[in-house]
Structures are given as C-alpha cells and as structure tokens.
N, C-alpha and C positions, 0 to 999 in steps of 0.2 A: 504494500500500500504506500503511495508519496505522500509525502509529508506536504503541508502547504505551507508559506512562505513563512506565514505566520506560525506556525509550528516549528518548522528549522529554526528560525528567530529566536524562539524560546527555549530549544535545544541551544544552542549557540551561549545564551546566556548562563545558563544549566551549567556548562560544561567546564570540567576541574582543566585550570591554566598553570603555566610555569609561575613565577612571580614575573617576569619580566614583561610577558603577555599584560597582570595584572597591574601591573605597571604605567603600560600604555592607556589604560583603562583608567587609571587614574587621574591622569593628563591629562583624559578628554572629559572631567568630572565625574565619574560615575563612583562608585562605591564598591570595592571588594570586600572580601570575607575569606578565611579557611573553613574548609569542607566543618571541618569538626568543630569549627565555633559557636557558640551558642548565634541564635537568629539575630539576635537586639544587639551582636557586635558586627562593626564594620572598622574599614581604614575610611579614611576620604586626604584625599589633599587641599590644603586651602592654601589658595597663593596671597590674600592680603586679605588678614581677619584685623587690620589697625595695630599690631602688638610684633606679629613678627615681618622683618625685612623681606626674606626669601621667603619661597614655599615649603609648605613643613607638613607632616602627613599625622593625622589625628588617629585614635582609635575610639571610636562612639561607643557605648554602652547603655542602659539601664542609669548608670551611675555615675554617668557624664561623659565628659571628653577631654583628653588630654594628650598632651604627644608623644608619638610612636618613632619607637626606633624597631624595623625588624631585627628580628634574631640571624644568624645564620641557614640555621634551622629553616626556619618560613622562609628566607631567601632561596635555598634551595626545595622547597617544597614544590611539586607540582598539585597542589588540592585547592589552587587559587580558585574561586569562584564569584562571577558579580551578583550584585547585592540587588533583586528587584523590588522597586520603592512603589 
C-alpha cells in the first residue's frame, strides 16, 4: 500500500536521526528530543532571547528551561527525533 505525502511526512518526522541530522533541525527552528526522553522534554535553539550574544541550545521541560550542553553520548546517538508541536 503507498503511503500518501502526508503520511511519508509524518514518517519522516517519526524517524530516529544522527545528532547532526538533529542539528540541522535545529537551525531551521524546530525542536528535537531522544527517543527515550520523557515527551515534555525537548532541545530548541534560540538565537536572541535579550540575555545571551550567540545562539545557545535550551532543554525544555515540565520544570522549565535552561541551557544544554550535549553529552558525548547524545552526540553520538542516532535516537534523534523531532519534536511534533
């Protein structure tokens, strides 16, 4: 059976990325997550929230938001996935 565009689409966003993939996805604003993270966690990048110079990559939660440094670990993970809002 083919999928319809709209279904590829939503397989596509589904689907577990390198960090580097998630990366890109960050830069064009969207929001990732690991497979295994709770739902109510994401990264986001903000390039000018008034406080910092450059762009800096947050981690959202339930319990706010604060800034993210990945691990090695999650660098090299392929379980990237984007975040649909």
């Amino acid at each position: 059976m083919t999928k319809t565009p709209f279904e590829q689409a939503c397989d596509a966003l589904n689907q577990e990325k390198p960090f580097y993939e998630a990366l890109e996805q960050l830069i064009q604003g969207k929001k990732v997550r690991m497979r295994e993270w709770s739902e109510d966690v994401f990264i986001s990048l903000e390039k000018d929230n008034g406080q910092m110079t450059a762009p800096f990559l947050y981690v959202t939660s339930k319990y706010g938001k604060v800034p993210w440094t990945p691990t090695q670990i999650e660098i090299l993970s392929n379980e990237w996935v984007i975040k649909n809002d």
